[in-house]
C-alpha positions as CSV (number, residue, x, y, z in Angstrom):
1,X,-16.9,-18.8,-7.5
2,X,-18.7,-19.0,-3.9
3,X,-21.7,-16.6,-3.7
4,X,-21.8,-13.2,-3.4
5,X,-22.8,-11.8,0.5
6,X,-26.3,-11.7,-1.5
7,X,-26.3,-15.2,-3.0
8,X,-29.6,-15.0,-4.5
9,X,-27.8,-12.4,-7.1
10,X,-26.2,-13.4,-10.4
11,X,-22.4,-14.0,-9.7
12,X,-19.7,-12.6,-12.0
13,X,-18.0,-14.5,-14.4
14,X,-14.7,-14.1,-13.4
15,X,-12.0,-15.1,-16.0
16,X,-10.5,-11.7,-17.7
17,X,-11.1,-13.1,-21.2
18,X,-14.4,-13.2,-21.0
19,X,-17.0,-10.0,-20.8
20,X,-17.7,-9.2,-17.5
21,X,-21.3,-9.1,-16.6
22,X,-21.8,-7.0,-12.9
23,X,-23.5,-8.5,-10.6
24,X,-27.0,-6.7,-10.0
25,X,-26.5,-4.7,-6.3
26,X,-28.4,-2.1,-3.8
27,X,-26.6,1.7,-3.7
28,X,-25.3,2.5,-0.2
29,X,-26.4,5.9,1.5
30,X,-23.0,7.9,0.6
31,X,-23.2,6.4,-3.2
32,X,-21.9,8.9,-5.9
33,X,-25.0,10.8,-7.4
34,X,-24.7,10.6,-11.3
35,X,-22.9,12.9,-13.1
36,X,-24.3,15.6,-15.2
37,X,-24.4,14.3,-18.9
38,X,-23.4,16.8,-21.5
39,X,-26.2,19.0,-22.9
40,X,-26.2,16.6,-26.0
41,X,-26.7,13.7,-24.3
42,X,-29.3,10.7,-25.1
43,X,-29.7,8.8,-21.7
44,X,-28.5,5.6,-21.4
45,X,-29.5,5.1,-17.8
46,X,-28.3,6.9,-15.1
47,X,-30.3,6.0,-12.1
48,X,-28.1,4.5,-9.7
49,X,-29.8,2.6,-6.6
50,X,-33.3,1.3,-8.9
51,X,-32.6,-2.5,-9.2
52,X,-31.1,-3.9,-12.0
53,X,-33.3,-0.9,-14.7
54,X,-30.3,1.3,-14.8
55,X,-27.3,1.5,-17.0
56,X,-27.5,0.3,-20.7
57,X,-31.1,-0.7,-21.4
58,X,-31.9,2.3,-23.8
59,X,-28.4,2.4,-25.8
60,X,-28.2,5.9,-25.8
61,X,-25.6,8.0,-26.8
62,X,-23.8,8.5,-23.0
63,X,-23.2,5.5,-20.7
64,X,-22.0,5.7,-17.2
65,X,-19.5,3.3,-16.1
66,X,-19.0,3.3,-12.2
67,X,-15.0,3.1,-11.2
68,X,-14.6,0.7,-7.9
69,X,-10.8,1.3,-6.9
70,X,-8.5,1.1,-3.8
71,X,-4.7,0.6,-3.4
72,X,-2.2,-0.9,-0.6
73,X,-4.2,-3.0,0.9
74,X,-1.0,-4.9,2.2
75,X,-3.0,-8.3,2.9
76,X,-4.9,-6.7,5.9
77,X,-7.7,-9.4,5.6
78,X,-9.0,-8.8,9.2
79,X,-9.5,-4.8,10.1
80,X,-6.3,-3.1,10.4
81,X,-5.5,-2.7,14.3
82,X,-4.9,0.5,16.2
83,X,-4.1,3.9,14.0
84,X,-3.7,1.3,11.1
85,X,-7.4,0.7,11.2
86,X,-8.8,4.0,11.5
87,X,-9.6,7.4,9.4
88,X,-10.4,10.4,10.4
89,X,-13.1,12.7,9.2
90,X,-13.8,16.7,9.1
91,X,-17.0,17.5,9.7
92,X,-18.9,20.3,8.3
93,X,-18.2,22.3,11.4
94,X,-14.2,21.7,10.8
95,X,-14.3,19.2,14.2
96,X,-12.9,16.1,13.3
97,X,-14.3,12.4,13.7
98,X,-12.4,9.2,13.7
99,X,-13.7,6.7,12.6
100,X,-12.9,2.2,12.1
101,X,-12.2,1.2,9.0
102,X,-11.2,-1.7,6.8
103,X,-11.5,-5.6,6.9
104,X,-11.9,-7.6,4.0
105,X,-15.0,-8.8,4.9
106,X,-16.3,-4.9,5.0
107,X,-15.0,-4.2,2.1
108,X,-16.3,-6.8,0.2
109,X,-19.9,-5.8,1.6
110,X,-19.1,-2.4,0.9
111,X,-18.2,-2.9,-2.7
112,X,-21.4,-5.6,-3.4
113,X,-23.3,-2.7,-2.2
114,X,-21.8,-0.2,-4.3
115,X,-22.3,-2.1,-7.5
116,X,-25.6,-2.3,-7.1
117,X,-27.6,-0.6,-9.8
118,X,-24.7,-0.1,-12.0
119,X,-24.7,-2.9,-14.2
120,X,-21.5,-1.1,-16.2
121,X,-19.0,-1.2,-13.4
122,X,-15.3,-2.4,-13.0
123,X,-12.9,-3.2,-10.1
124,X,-9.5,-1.7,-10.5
125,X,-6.3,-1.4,-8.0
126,X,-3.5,0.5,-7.7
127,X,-0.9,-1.6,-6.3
128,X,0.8,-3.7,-3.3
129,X,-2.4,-5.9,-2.9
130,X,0.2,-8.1,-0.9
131,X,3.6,-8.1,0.7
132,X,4.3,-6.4,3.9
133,X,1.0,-8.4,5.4
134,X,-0.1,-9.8,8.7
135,X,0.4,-13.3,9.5
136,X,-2.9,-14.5,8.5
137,X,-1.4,-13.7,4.4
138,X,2.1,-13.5,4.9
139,X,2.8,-16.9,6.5
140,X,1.4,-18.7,3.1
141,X,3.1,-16.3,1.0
142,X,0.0,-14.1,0.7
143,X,-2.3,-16.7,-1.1
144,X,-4.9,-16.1,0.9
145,X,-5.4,-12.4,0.1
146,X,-5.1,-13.3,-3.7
147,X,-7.9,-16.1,-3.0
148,X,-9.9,-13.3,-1.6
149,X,-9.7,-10.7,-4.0
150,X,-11.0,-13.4,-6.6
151,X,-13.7,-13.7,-4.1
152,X,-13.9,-9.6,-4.4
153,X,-14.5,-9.7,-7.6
154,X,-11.1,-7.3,-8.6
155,X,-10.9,-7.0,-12.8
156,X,-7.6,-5.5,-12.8
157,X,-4.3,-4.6,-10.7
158,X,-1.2,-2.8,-11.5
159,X,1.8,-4.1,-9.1
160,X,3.3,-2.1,-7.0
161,X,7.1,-2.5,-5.2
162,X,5.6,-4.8,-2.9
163,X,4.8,-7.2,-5.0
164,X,8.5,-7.7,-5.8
165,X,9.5,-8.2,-2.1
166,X,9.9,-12.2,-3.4
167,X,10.9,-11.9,-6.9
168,X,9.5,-12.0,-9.9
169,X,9.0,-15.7,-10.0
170,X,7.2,-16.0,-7.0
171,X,4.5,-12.8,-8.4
172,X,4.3,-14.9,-11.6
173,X,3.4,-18.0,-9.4
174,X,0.4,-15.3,-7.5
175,X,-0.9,-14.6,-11.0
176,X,-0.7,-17.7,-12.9
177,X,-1.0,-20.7,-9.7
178,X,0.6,-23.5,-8.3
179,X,2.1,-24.5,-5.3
180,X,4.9,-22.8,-3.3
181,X,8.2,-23.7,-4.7
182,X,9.4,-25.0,-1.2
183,X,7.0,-25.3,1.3
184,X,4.2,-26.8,-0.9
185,X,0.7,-26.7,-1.1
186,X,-1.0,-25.3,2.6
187,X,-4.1,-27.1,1.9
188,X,-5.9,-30.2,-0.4
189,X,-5.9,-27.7,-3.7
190,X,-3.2,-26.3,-5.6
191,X,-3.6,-22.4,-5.5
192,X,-5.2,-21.3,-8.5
193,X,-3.5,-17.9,-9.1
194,X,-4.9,-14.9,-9.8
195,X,-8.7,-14.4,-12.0
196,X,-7.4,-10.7,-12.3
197,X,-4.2,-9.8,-14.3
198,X,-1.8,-8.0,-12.5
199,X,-0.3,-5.0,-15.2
200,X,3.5,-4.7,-15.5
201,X,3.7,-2.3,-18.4
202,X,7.4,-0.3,-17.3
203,X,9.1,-3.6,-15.6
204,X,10.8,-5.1,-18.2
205,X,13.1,-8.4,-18.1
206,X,16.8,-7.6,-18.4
207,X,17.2,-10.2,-21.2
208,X,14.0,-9.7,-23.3
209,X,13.7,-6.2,-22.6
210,X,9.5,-6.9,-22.2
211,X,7.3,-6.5,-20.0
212,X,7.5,-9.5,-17.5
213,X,3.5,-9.4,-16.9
214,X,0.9,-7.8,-19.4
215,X,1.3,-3.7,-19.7
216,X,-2.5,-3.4,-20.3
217,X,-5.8,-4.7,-20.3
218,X,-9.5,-3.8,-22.0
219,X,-12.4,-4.2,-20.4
220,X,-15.2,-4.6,-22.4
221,X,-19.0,-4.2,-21.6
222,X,-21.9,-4.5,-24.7
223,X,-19.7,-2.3,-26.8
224,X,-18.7,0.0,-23.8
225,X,-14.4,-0.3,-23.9
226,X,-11.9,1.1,-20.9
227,X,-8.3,0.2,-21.3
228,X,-5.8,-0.2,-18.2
229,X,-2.3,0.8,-17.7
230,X,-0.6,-0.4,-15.2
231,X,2.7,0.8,-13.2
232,X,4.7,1.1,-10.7
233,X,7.3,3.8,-9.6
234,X,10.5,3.3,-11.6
235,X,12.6,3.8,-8.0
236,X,10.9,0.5,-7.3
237,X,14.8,-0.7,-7.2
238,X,15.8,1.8,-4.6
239,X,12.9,0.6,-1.8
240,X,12.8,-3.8,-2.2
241,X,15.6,-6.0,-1.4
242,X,18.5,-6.4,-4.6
243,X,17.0,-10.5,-4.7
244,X,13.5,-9.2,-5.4
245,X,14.1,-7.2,-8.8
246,X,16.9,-8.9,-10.1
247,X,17.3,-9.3,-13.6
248,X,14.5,-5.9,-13.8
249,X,14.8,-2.8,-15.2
250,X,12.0,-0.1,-13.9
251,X,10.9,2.4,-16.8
252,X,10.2,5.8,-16.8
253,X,6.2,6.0,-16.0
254,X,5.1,8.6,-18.0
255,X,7.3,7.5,-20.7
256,X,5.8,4.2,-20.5
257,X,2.0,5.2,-20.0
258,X,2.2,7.3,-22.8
259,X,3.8,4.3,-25.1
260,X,1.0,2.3,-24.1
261,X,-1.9,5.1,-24.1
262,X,-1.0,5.1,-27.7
263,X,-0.9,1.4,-28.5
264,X,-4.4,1.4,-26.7
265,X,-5.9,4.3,-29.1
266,X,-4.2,2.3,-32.3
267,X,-6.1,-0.6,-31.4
268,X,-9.4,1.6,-31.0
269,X,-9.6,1.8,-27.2
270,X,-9.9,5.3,-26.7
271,X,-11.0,5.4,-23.1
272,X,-7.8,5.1,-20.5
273,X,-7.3,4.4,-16.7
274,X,-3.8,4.2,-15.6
275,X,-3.3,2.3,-12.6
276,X,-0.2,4.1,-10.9
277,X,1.6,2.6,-8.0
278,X,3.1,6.0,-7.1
279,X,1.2,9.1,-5.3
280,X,1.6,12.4,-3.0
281,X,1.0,13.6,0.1
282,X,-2.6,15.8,0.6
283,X,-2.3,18.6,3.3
284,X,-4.7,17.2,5.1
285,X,-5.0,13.5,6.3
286,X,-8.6,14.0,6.6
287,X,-9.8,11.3,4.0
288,X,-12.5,13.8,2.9
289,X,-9.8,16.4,2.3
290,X,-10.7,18.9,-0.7
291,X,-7.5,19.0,-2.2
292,X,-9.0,21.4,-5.4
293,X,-10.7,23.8,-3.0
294,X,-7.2,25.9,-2.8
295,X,-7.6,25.8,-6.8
296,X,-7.4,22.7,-9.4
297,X,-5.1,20.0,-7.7
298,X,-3.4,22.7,-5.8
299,X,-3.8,20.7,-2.0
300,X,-1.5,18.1,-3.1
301,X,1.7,17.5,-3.7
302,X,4.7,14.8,-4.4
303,X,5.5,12.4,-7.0
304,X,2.2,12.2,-8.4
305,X,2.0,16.0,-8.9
306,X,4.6,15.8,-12.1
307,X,3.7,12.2,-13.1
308,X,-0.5,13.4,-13.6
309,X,1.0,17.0,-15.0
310,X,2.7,14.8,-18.2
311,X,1.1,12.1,-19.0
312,X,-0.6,12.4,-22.3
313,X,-4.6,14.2,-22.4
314,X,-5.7,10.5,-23.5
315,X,-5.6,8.8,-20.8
316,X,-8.3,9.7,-18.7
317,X,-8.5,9.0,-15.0
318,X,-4.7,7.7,-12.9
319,X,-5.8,5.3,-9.9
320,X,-2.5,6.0,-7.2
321,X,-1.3,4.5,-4.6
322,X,2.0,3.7,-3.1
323,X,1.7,7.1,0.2
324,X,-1.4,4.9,1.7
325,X,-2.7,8.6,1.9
326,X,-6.4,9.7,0.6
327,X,-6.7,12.6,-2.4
328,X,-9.1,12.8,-4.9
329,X,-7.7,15.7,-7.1
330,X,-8.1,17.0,-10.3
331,X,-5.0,17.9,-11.6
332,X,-4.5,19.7,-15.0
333,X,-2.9,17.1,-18.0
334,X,-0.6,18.5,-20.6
335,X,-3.3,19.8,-22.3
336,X,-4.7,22.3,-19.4
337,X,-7.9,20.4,-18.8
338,X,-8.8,18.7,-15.5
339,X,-8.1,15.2,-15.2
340,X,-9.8,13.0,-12.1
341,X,-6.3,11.3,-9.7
342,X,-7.5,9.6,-7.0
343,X,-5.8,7.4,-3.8
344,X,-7.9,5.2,-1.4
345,X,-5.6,5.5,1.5
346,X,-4.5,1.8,2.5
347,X,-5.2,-1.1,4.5
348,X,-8.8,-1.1,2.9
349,X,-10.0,1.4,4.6
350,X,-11.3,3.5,1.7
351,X,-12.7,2.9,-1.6
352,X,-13.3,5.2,-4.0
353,X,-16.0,5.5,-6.2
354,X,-15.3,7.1,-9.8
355,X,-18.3,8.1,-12.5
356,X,-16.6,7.5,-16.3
357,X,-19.1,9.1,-18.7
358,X,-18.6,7.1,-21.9
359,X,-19.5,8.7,-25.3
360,X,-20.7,5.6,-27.5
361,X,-20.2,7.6,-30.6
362,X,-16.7,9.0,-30.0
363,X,-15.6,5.9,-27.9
364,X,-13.9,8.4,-25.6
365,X,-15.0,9.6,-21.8
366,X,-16.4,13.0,-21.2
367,X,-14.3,14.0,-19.0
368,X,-16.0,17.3,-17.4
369,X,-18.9,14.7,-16.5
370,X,-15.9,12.5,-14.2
371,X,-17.0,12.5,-10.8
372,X,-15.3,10.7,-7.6
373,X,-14.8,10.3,-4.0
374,X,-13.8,8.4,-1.6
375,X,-15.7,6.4,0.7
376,X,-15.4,4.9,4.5
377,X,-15.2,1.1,4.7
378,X,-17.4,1.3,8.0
379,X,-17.5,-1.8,10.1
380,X,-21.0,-1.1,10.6
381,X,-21.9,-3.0,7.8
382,X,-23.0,-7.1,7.9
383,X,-20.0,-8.9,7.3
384,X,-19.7,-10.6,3.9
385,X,-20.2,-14.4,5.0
386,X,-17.8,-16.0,2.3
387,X,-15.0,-13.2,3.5
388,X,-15.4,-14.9,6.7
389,X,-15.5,-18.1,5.8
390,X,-12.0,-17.6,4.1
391,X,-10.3,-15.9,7.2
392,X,-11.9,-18.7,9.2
393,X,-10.1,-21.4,6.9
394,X,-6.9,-19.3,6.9
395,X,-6.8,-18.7,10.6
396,X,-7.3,-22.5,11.4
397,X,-3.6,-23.2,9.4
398,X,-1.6,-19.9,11.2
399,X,-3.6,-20.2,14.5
400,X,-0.8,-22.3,15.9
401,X,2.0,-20.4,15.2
402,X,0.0,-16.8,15.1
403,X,-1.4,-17.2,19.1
404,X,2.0,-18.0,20.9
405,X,2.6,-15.1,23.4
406,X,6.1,-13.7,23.1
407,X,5.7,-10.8,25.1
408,X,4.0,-8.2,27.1
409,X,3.1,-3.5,26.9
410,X,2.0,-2.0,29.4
411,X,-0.1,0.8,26.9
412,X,0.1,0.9,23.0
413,X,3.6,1.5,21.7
414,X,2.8,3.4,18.5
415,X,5.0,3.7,14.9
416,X,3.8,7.7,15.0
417,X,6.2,10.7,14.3
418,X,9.6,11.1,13.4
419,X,10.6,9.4,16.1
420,X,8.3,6.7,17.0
421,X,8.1,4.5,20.2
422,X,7.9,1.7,18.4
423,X,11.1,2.7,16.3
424,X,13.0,3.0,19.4
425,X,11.7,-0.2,21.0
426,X,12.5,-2.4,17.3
427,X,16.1,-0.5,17.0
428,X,17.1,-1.4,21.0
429,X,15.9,-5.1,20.2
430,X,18.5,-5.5,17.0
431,X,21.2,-3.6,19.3
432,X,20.4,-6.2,21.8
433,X,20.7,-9.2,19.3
434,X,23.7,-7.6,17.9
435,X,25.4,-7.3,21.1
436,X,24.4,-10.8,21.7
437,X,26.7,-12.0,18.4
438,X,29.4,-9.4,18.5
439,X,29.5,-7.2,21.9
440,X,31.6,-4.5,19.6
441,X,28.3,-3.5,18.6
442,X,27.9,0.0,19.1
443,X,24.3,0.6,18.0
444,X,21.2,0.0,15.8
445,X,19.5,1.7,12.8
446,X,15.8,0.7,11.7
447,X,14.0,1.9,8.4
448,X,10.5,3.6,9.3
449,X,9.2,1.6,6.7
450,X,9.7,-1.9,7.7
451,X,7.8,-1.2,10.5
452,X,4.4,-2.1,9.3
453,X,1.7,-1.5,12.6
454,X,2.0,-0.7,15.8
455,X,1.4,-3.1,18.5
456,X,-1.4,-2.6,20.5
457,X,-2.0,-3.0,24.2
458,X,-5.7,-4.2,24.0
459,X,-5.9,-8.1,22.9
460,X,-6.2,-9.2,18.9
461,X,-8.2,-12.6,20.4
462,X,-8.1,-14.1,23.3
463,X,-4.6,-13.2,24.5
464,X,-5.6,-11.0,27.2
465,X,-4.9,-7.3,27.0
466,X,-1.6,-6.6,26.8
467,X,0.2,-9.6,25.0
468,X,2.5,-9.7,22.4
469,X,1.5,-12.5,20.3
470,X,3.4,-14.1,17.7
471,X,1.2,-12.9,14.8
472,X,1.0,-9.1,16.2
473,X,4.8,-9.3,16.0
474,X,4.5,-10.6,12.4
475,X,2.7,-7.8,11.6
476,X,4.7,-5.1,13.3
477,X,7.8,-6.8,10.8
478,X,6.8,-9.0,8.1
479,X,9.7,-8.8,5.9
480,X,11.6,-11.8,6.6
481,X,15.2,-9.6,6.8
482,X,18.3,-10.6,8.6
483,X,19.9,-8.2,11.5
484,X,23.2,-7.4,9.7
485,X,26.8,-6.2,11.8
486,X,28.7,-3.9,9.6
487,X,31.5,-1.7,10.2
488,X,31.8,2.1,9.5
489,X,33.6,5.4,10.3
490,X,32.4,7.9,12.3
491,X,32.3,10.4,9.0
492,X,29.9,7.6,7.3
493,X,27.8,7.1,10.1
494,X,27.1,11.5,10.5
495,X,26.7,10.8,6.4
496,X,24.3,8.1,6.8
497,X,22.3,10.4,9.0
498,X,22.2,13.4,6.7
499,X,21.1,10.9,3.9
500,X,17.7,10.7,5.7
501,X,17.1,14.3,4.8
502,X,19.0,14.9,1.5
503,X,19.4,13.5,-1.8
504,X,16.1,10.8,-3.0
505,X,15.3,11.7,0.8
506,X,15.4,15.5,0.7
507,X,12.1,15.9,-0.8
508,X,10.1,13.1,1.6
509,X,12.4,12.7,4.6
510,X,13.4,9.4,6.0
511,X,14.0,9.2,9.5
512,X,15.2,6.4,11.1
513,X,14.6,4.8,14.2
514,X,17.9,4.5,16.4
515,X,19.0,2.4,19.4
516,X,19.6,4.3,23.2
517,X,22.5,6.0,23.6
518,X,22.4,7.4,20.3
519,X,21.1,11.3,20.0
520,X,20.9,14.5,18.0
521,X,18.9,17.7,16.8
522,X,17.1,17.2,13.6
523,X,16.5,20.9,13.0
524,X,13.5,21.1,9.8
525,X,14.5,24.5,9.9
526,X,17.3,24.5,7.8
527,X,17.1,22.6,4.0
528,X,18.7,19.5,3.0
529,X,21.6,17.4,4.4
530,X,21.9,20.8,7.3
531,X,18.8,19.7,8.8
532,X,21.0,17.0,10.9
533,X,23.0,19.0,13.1
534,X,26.4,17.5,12.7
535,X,27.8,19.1,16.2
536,X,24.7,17.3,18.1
537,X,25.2,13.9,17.2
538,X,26.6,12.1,20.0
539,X,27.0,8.0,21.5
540,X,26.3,7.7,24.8
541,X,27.1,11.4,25.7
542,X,30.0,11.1,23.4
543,X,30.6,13.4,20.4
544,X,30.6,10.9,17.3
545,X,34.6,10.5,15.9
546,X,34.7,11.0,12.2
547,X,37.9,8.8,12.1
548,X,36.4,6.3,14.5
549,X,35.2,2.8,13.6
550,X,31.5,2.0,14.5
551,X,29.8,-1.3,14.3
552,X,26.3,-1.0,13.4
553,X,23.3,-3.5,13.7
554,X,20.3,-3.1,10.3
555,X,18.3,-5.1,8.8
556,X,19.8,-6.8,5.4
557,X,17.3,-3.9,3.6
558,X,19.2,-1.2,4.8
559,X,22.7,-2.8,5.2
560,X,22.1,-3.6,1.5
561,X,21.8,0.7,0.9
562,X,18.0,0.3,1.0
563,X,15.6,3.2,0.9
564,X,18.6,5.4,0.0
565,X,21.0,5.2,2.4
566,X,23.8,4.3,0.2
567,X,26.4,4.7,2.7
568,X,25.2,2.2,4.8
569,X,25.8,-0.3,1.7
570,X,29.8,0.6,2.0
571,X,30.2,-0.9,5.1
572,X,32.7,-3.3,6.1
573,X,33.7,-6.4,8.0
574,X,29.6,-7.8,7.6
575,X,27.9,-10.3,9.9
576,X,24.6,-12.0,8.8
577,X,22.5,-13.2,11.5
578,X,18.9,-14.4,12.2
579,X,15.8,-12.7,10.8
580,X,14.9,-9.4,12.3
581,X,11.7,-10.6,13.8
582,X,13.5,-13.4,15.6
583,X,15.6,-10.7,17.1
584,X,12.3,-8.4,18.0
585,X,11.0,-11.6,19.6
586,X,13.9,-12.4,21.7
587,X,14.0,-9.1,23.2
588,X,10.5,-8.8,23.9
589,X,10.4,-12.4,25.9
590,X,13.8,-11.4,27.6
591,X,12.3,-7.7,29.1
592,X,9.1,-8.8,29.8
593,X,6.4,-10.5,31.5
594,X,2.9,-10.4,32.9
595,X,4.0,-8.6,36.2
596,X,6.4,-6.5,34.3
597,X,5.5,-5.7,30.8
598,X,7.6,-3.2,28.6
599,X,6.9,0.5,28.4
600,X,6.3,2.4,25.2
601,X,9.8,4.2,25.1
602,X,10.0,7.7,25.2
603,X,10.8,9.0,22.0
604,X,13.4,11.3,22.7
605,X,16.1,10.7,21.5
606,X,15.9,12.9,18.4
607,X,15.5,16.5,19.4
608,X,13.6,18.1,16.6
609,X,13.6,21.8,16.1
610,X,10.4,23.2,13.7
């Protein structure tokens, strides 16, 4: 492995069947203090920040292990741009700071720094480490972001849905190596794979009914043993293309955590971490929220909520992921007691830092002794020279392709809100392309989660302010889908509305992002499928026929009945056409230039009633 951003420190040994030894670090000034060891306790080290005298040397009863996790970091090598790349802070007046985050070359600094002094620490992540990435990863099939993740020194990863956005051969080929089935090697060595396993345990192959990647994995530390689960949500199906999870069957993930919590303590692991790539939604989007200050877990809710309320008392910490938002909450397990759950945001912005006090007589964690929180990945930091290096390597191969200007804003057009500027801009380029194959086409329909960043007025490189390049409008939709013509009534297209709102979408509302001339009132008022108000929905001034045909542009995700729109799968009389980012870039280079870039659209054509 190359050195460290301190070379002069012992490096890692990096293949997950050997012991890990940490490498020897300084503590950074927002560094976790250590927890409080149980009256009983023998110290076995516990001063963080003192060289390499800390953790282990006197054996003693208690051993801290430090927790490094983060989740979603989507292949966001370089820092994040715009909204994407920032968090925001309350301060202890209750003003609020933003601040820069993320950047692979930050975060690698930022976790060196962090392991400093804690010679017991391991690297765990909750999920969609790639897919849905900028250029710089997604163009080679995101082997640069495993490559630097090796770099990172990650121990462990649970996948997430992302990871199935190409299949399940091509997350065996990130894992295990070799070159892309058809467009080869990108440079002189075949990729290696991944030094860190990637943990599977509920996605099971149709035919063998197993687990198509490991379910779990121990690591081990002189006599000091933490077992992983890892998972992803079982509606995993519902939210990637039907191609990427074919031949899968998505378990149950309590069901499944539980299975495996108990294989764990058979085989005398008794200390668990599941790695869950499935998480809630805080009520604040501070990343310093206190989401047990209204009482025990109480400031957070969603998927996670139930998932952390079941899953059995011995499994001790759950690393989330899966909302890209920021908790760390301890919610109450089966058994009443507190139980650490903890999110790092997305993009890399965050990590957070976890204290696991591990009993060496009882082989379990003291779990009132847990300790966590998140923390910044400032950009304030020296960047971590092998980090560079590897962007610099990477940026050489897309460089051509990535700087080509396809178009020009006049100001930021953001992805923010229900209805989003950039929504609006995306859905009027596929009902431009779609008029441009068929001109039946009536209108367009975009997901809010294909759209990935916003695009941003001030320049990525040396663009100039202003331009659209080719790799910003990778970013913006990296997905690879097809712009789809399908057919419907006018009843299934007012259904296909009220399907953002009710059913798997009651709960966390999908809105999507619609071409002009089509409106209505989204009144959050009201519950369920009534929140769309049926009489407001109109084309082009026109009331919407029920017995009407309507030709609709989507991308192939949500033609397919993606994200649960199941309606829009029924459709009729389809048309495949070009990839949806061809059709994003044709529209951009047709409506703009220099002398008359494109305004951020408005955003109004959903009226929304609070």
């Amino acid at each position: 492995m190359p050195a460290t951003a301190q070379s002069h420190q012992p490096r890692r040994r990096r293949r997950t069947s050997r012991l890990l030894v940490a490498a020897a670090t300084v503590v950074t000034a927002g560094a976790l203090a250590a927890a409080a060891l149980p009256a009983s306790a023998s110290a076995g080290g516990h001063d963080r920040g003192h060289g390499g005298h800390g953790h282990g040397h006197g054996q003693g009863r208690y051993q801290d292990v430090q927790l490094l996790s983060f989740n979603d970091l989507h292949g966001n090598l370089e820092p994040p741009a715009g909204s994407s790349g920032r968090v925001t802070e309350v301060q202890p007046d209750g003003t609020k700071k933003t601040i820069d985050a993320g950047g692979i070359e930050y975060l690698a600094t930022h976790l060196r720094e962090a392991r400093k002094g804690n010679r017991y620490s391991v690297t765990a992540a909750g999920g969609d480490m790639v897919g849905a990435s900028p250029l710089l990863s997604g163009l080679f099939h995101d082997e640069p972001t495993v490559e630097a993740l090796n770099k990172l020194d990650l121990d462990v990863t649970s996948v997430g849905n992302h990871e199935f956005d190409e299949g399940a051969r091509e997350l065996a080929r990130l894992q295990n190596g070799g070159c892309h089935p058809t467009e080869g090697c990108y440079t002189d060595q075949r990729f290696k794979g991944a030094d860190y396993p990637y943990l599977a345990a509920n996605v099971l192959d149709e035919k063998t009914k197993k687990p198509i990647l490991k379910p779990y994995w121990v690591w081990k530390q002189n006599g000091v043993k933490v077992g992983f689960i890892g998972v992803t949500l079982e509606g995993t199906p519902n939210i990637v293309s039907a191609d990427g999870v074919k031949g899968l069957k998505f378990q149950d993930e309590v069901e499944t955590i539980n299975k495996y919590a108990k294989e764990l303590q058979r085989q005398g692991v008794k200390s668990i971490v599941a790695l869950i790539h499935e998480g809630g939604f805080p009520a604040s989007s501070d990343y310093n929220y206190d989401c047990d200050a209204p009482g025990a877990g109480a400031g957070v809710s969603g998927p996670i909520v139930d998932i952390a309320k079941n899953i059995t008392p011995q499994v001790d910490a759950l690393v989330t992921g899966h909302t890209h938002n920021a908790y760390v909450c301890t919610i109450p397990d089966p058994a009443g007691n507190p139980r650490m759950v903890t999110s790092a945001s997305s993009f890399g912005r965050l990590y957070t830092d976890t204290t696991l006090t591990y009993d060496r007589r009882t082989g379990d964690i003291a779990r009132t002794s847990v300790k966590s929180a998140n923390h910044v990945v400032t950009r304030d930091v020296p960047k971590a020279p092998d980090m560079t290096r590897l962007i610099g390597k990477w940026n050489t191969l897309a460089a051509p392709i990535g700087n080509r200007p396809i178009g020009y804003v006049s100001a930021d057009v953001n992805r923010d809100g229900t209805e989003s500027p950039l929504g609006d801009l995306i859905a009027d380029a596929q009902f431009a392309y779609g008029r441009a194959q068929d001109p039946e086409t009536d209108l367009a329909l975009m997901n809010p989660g294909g759209i990935r960043a916003p695009l941003t007025y001030a320049a990525s490189g040396a663009e100039g302010d202003g331009v659209v390049t080719y790799a910003e409008a990778f970013t913006v939709q990296p997905f690879a889908n097809t712009v789809n013509l399908k057919d419907y009534t006018g009843a299934q297209l007012i259904q296909v509305l009220k399907e953002q709102v009710s059913s798997p979408n009651e709960a966390a509302p999908k809105i999507l992002q619609i071409s002009s001339g089509l409106t209505y009132t989204l009144d959050l008022t009201k519950s369920g499928a009534d929140r769309v108000v049926t009489d407001s929905i109109r084309l082009n001034g026109a009331p919407v026929d029920p017995s009407a045909t309507y030709r609709v542009a989507s991308n192939s995700f949500l033609a397919g009945g993606g994200d649960g729109f199941t309606t829009l799968g029924q459709g009729t009389n389809e048309r495949v056409g070009d990839d949806d980012l061809a059709a994003f870039e044709q529209y951009l280079t047709a409506n703009s230039s220099a002398a008359d870039p494109i305004a951020p659209p408005a955003a109004d054509r959903i009226t929304v009633v609070r």
